[in-house]
ZAMARGU-4260 file (C-alpha; in steps of 0.2 Angstrom, whole numbers, plus 5000, padded with zeros to 4 digits):
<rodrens>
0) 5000/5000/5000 | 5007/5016/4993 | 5011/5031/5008 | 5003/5046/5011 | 5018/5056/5013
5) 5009/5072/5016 | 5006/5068/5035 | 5000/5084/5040 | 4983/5080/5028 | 4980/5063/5037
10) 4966/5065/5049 | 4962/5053/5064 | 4956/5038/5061 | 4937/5040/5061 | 4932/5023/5058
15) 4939/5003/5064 | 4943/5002/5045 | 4953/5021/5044 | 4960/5015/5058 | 4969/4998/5051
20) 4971/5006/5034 | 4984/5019/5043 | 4990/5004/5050 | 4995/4995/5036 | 5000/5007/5029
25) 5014/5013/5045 | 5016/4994/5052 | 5036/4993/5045 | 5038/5012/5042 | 5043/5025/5056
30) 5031/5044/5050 | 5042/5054/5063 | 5057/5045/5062 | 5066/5062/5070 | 5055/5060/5087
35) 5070/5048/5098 | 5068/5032/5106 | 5059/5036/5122 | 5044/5037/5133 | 5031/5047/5120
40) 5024/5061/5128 | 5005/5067/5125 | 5010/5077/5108 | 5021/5061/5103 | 5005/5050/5106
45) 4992/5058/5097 | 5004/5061/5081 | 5006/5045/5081 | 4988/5040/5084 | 4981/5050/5072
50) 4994/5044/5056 | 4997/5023/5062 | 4978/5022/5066 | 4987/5013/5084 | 4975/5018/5096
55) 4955/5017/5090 | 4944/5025/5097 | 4955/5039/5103 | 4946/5053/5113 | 4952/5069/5112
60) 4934/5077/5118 | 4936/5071/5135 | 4945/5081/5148 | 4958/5071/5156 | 4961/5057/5146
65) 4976/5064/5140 | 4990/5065/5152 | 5007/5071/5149 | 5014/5052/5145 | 4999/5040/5146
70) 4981/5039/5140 | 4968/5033/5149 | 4957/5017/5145 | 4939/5015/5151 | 4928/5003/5159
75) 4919/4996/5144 | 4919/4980/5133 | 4914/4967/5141 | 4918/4956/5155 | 4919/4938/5161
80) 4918/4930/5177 | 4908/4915/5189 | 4894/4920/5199 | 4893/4915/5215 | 4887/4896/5217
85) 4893/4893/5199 | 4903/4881/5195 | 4901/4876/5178 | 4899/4890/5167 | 4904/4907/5168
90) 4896/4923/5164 | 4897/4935/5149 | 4890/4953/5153 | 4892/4968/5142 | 4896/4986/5151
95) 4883/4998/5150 | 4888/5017/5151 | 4885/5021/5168 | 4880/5005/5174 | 4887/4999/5189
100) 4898/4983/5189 | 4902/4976/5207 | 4917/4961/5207 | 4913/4950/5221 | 4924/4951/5235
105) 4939/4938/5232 | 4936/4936/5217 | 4943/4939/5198 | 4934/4945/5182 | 4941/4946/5164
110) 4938/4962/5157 | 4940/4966/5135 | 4940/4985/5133 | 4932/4989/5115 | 4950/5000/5114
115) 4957/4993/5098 | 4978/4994/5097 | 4988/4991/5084 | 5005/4997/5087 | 5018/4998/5072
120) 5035/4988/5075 | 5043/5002/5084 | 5031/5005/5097 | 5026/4996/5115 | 5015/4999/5126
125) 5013/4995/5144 | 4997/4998/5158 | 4995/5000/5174 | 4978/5000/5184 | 4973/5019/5189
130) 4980/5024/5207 | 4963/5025/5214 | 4958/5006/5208 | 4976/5000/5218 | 4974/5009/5235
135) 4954/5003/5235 | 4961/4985/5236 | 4962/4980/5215 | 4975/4971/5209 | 4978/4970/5190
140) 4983/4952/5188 | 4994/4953/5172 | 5010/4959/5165 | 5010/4977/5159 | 5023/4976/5143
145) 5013/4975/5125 | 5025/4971/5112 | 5028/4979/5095 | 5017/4972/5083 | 5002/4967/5093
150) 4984/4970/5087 | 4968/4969/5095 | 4960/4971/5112 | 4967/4970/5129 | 4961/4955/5142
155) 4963/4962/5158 | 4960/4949/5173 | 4956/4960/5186 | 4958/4953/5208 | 4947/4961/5220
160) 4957/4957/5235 | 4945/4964/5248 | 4932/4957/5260 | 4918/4967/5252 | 4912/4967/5234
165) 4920/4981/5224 | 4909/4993/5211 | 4916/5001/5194 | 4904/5012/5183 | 4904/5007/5165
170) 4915/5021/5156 | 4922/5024/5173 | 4943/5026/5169 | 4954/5008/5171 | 4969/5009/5165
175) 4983/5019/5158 | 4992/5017/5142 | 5010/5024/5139 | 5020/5020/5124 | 5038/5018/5121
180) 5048/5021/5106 | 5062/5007/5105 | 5077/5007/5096 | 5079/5010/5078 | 5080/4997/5065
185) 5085/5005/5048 | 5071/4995/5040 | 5059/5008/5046 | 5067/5021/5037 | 5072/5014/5021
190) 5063/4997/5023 | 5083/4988/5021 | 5084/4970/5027 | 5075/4966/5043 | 5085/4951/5046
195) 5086/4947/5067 | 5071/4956/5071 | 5058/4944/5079 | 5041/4952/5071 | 5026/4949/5082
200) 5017/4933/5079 | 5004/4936/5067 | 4992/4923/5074 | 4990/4931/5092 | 4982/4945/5083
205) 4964/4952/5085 | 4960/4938/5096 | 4943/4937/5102 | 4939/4934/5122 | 4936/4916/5119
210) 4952/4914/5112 | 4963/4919/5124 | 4954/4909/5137 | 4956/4894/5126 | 4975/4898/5126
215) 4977/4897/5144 | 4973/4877/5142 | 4957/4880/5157 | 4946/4871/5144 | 4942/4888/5138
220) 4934/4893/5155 | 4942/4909/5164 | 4953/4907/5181 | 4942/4909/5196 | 4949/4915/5212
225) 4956/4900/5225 | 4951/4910/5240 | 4933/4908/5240 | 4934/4890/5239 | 4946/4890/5255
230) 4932/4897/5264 | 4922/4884/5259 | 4931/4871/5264 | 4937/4880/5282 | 4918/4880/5285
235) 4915/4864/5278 | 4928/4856/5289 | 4924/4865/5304 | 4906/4861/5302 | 4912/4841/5303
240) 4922/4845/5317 | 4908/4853/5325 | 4898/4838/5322 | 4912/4825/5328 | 4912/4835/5344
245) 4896/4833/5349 | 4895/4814/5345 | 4909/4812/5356 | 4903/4822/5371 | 4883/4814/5370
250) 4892/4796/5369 | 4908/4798/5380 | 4897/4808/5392 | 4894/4791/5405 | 4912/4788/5402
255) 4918/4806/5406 | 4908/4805/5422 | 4914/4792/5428 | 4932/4797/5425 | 4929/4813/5434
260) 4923/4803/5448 | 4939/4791/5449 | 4947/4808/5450 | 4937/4819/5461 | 4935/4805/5476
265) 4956/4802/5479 | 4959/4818/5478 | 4945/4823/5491 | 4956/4809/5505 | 4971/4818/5499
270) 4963/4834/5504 | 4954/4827/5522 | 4972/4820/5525 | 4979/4836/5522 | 4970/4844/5530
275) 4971/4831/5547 | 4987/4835/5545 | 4988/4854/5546 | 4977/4852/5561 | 4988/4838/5571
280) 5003/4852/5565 | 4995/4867/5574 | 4992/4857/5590 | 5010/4852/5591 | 5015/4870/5589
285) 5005/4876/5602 | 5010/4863/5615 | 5030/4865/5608 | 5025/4885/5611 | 5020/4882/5630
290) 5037/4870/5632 | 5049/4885/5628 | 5040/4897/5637 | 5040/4886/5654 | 5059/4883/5652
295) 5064/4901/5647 | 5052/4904/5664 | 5064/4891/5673 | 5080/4900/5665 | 5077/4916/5673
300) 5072/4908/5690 | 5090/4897/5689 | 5100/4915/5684 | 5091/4925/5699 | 5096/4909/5711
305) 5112/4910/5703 | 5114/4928/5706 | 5110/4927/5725 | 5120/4915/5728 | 5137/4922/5718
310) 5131/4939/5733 | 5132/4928/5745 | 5149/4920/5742 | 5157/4938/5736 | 5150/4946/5754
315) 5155/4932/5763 | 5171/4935/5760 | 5171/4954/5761 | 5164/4954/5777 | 5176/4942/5787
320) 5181/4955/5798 | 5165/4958/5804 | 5154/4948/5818 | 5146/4931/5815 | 5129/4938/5820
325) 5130/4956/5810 | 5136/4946/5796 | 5121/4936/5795 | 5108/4953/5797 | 5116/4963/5783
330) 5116/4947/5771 | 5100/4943/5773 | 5094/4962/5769 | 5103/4961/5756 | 5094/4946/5747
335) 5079/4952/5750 | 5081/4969/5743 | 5089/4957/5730 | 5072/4944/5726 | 5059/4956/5729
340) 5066/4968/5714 | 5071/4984/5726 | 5089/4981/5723 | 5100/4978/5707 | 5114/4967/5706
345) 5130/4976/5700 | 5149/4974/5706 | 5147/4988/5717 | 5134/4982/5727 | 5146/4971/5740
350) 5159/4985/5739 | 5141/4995/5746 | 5139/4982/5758 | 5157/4981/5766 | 5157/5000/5767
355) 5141/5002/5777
</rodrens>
């Protein structure tokens, strides 16, 4: 197909057919071949849009869906996914415009934007799921790199990884789309020899839903998410266990009673000899009690005899000089002053006596 080398007269695609004509017609052949190998910014994108037909239907109109690197794709298409209770077939539903769509909690639908791509050999795209989808507990369960050469429509498997069903609104933003320019290949300028570069297989393009489910080898069925069926079976097995229980404790309940019983009735003799025990303990102690304090009682009464006597001797001897009869007064004052408490013993008290 010959070239429209007049690119500022080629218009956007308005069309799915003007869309693949420019295509065809820009697959091999770089329009812009002075723009570099990089990231394309927003003027970069709709260039090339609007001459290789890679991005159909491309909306301009709408405020926002034009960032300074990406472009934004919307909830649309159609989607696939099991119902709850499902387990042999799957559902396909087509997104309404502003329709509500809410993904089960735990659970994975397969989403097929209407956005057509066909990006030429030097271009690649990648997507990532919009910030706000992320942070509400989305995950976007694919790789984000589209290779050169690939034509058609997304399949999107989308993971609500949340405990609560999560809504989208149909025409509600999804995605973003950035593309890359990679490095040259002289073929795109001068279509030379294009000998090493791998071209993207022509037989993965345009493939319809069903296709790519049939590919996956899940007897063309989508993935359903694992977790849901866990809970099922957690509740399942606890429900048997539940059930196991109580068989056990209505028939083992005899059999439990009368262990508790072989139990209960040695440990109540352990506890009345125990207790025997403590109160034999406590008598002992009392009567062991009244035995010291007797014989600390004797003890004093043996130290005071001792005491009188140890008067007498040391007196005795001090007063030699002295009568037989005075003697014998004053010594037995003394020891009586002595017992009844009106005198204390000290080393002084015969030097007292002999001086008087």
């Amino acid at each position: 197909m010959a070239l429209n080398t007049d690119l500022a007269k080629i218009t956007f695609p308005e069309s799915d057919e003007e869309a693949d004509i420019h295509f065809q017609q820009y697959e091999h052949t770089d329009p812009f071949t002075k723009i570099p190998a990089a990231l394309l910014n927003s003027r970069d994108i709709s260039e090339y849009v609007r001459v290789t037909g890679m991005v159909h239907p491309f909306n301009l109109a709408k405020e926002g869906k034009l960032k300074s690197a990406s472009y934004e794709i919307d909830f649309d298409g159609e989607v696939y996914y099991w119902k709850d209770g499902d387990k042999k077939d799957f559902t396909k539903k087509k997104i309404e415009l502003d329709e509500p769509f809410p993904i089960d909690k735990n659970s994975i639908v397969f989403v097929s934007p209407k956005t057509t791509f066909r990006l030429p050999d030097y271009i690649a795209l990648r997507f990532n799921l919009r910030i706000k989808h992320v942070h509400r507990g989305l995950l976007l369960g694919t790789g984000p790199l589209v290779d050169p050469g690939f034509a058609g429509r997304l399949f999107i498997p989308l993971h609500n990884l949340t405990s609560e069903p999560y809504t989208i609104i149909g025409g509600e933003g999804l995605i973003w789309v950035e593309f890359t320019k990679i490095s040259p290949h002289l073929h795109w300028i001068d279509n030379s020899d294009l000998t090493g570069y791998k071209h993207f297989p022509g037989n993965n393009r345009y493939l319809t839903p069903q296709k790519y489910l049939n590919k996956v080898g899940l007897e063309g069925k989508p993935a359903r998410s694992s977790i849901p069926l866990e809970i099922e079976q957690a509740i399942s097995a606890s429900s048997k266990a539940m059930t196991r229980v109580r068989q056990i404790t209505f028939g083992g309940v005899g059999a439990l009673f009368l262990t508790v019983i072989g139990l209960v009735v040695p440990i109540i003799g352990l506890v009345q000899d125990a207790n025997q025990y403590v109160r034999e303990s406590s008598a002992r102690e009392v009567i062991l009690e009244r035995t010291i304090e007797e014989q600390r009682v004797d003890i004093l009464d043996l130290k005071e005899k001792i005491s009188l006597l140890e008067v007498k001797i040391e007196t005795r001897e001090k007063w030699t000089h002295l009568d037989q009869p005075y003697q014998e007064n004053r010594l037995t004052s003394v020891v009586n002053a002595l017992s009844q408490g009106k005198l204390k013993y000290d080393n002084s008290i015969s030097q007292q006596c002999c001086e008087d």
